[in-house]
Legacy VTK file of the C-alpha trace (Angstrom):
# vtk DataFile Version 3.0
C-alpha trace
ASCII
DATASET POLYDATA
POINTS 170 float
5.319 9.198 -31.917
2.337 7.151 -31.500
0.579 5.795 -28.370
-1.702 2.518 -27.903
-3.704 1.603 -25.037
-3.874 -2.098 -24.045
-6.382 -3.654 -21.527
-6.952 -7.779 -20.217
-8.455 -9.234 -17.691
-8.383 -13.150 -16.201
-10.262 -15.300 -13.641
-8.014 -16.473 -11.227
-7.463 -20.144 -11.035
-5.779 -21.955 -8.249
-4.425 -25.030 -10.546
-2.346 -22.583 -11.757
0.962 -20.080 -10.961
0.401 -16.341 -10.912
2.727 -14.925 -13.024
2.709 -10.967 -13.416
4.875 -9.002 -16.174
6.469 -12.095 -16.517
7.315 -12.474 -12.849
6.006 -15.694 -10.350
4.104 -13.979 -7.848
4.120 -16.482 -4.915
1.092 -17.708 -2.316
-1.464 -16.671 -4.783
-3.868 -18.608 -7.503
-3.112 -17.886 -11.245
-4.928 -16.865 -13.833
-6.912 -19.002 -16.053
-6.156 -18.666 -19.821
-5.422 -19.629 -23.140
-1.433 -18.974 -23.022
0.228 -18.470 -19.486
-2.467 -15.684 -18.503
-0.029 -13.209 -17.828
-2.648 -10.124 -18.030
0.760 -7.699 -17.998
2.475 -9.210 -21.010
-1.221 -9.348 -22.813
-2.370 -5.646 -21.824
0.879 -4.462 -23.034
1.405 -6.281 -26.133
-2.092 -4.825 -27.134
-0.830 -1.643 -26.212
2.154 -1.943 -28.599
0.092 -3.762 -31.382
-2.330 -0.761 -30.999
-0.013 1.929 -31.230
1.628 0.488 -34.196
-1.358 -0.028 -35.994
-0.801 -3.507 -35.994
-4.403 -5.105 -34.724
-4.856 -6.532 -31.931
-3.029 -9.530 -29.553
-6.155 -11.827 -30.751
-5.391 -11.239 -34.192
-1.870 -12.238 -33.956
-2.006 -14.694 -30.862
-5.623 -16.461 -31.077
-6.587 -18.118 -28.038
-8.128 -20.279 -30.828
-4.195 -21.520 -31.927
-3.750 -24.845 -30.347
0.182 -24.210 -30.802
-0.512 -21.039 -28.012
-1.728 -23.574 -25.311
-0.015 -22.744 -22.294
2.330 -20.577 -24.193
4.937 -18.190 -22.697
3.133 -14.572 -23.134
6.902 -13.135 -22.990
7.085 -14.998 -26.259
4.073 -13.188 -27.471
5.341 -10.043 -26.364
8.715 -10.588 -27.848
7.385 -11.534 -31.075
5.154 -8.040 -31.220
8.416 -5.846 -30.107
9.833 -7.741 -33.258
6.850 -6.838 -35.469
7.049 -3.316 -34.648
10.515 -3.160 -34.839
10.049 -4.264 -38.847
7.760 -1.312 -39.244
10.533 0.328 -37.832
9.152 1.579 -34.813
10.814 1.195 -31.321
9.425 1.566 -27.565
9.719 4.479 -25.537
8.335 4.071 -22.676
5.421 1.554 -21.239
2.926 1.956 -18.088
0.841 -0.548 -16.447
-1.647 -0.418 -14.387
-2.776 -3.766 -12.215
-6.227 -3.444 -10.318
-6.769 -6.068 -7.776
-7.425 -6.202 -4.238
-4.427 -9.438 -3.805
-2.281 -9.832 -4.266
-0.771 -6.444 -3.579
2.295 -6.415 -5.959
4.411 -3.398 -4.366
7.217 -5.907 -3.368
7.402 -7.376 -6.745
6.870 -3.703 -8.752
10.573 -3.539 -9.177
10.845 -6.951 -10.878
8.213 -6.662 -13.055
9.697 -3.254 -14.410
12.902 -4.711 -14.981
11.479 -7.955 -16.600
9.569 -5.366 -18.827
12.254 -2.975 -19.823
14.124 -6.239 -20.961
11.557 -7.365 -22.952
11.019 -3.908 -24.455
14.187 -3.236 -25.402
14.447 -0.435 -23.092
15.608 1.076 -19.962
14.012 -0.357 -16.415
13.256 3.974 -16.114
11.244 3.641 -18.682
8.800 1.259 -17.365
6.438 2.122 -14.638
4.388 -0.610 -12.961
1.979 -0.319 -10.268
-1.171 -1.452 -8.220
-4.497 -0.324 -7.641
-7.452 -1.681 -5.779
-10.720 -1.509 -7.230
-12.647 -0.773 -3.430
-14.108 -4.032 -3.833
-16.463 -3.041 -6.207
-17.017 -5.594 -9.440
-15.388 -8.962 -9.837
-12.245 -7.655 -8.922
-13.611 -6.619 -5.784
-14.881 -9.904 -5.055
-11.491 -11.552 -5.912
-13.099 -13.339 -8.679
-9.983 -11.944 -11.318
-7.943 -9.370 -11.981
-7.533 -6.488 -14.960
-4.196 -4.581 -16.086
-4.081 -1.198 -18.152
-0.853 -0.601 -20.150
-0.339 2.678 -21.964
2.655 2.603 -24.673
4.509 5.003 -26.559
6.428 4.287 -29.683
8.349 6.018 -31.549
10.298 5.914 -35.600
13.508 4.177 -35.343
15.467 7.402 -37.260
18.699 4.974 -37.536
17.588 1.679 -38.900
21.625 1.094 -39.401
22.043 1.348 -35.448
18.650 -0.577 -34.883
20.001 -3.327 -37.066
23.339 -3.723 -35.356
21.634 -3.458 -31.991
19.144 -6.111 -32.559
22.499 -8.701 -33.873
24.223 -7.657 -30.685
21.371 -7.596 -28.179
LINES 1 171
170 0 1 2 3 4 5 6 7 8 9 10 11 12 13 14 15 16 17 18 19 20 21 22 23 24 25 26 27 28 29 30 31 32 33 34 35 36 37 38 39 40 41 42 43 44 45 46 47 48 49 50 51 52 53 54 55 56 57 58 59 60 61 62 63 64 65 66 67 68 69 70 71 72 73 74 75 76 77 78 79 80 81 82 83 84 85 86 87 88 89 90 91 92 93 94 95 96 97 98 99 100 101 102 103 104 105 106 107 108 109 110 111 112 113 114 115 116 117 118 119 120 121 122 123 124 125 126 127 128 129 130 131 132 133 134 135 136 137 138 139 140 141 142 143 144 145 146 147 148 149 150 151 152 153 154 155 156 157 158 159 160 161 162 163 164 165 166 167 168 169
């Protein structure tokens, strides 16, 4: 088993949509960035490059890569849960953390899990995603941005047969 730790933060920029673990948050400015901004997706597909030895989500996704303008970060994270699924890893279980003082993202917590767990490959129990203020200290405290944390665990695919058939079926 091996863990990685993933960590991004954004500016938030009212020309554009929040979206959060691939989820529209409504009533709120977005974040500015290279691809969609979507500091869940990026914070945990650093986690799961990390753990995998892999790099890092700059190294794979540049924000220097005109073809990753505005791009999708559930693509990004899709493509990573592909990598490591060629080293023949698979995800366990993932944990993020968003720190912000708004929006507050209880309501949408459940969504954002599920989104996850479908990206992952695994079951919505095995995503946990929450909020956390930062006491309005910093530039989160100021509403200037936002920052996630995402902890993931991977583990050796034992079965690559069953991984194989999985991945034509699923």
């Amino acid at each position: 088993m091996r863990v990685g730790l993933g960590y991004d933060s954004h500016r938030f920029d009212s020309a554009r949509e929040l979206v959060l673990g691939g989820v529209s948050i409504p009533d709120h400015p977005g974040l500015a960035g290279h691809s969609d901004g979507d500091a869940v997706l990026h914070a945990v597909t650093d986690a799961l490059l990390g753990a995998a030895g892999l790099g890092s989500i700059g190294e794979h996704f540049p924000d220097s890569d005109p073809d990753l303008a505005n791009a999708d970060s559930a693509t990004l994270l899709e493509r990573t849960v592909s990598l490591i699924e060629a080293e023949n890893y698979q995800v366990v279980n993932a944990d993020v953390t968003v720190i912000t003082e708004t929006p507050r993202i209880l309501d949408q917590a459940p969504e954002i899990r599920k989104r996850l767990a479908e990206l992952l490959h695994v079951s919505p129990g095995a995503v946990s995603a929450k909020g956390k203020t930062n006491e309005g200290m910093g530039f989160i405290g100021r509403g200037e941005g936002l920052a996630v944390m995402a902890v993931a665990l991977i583990d050796r695919i034992r079965d690559t047969d069953a991984l194989h058939a999985s991945l034509r079926t699923g």
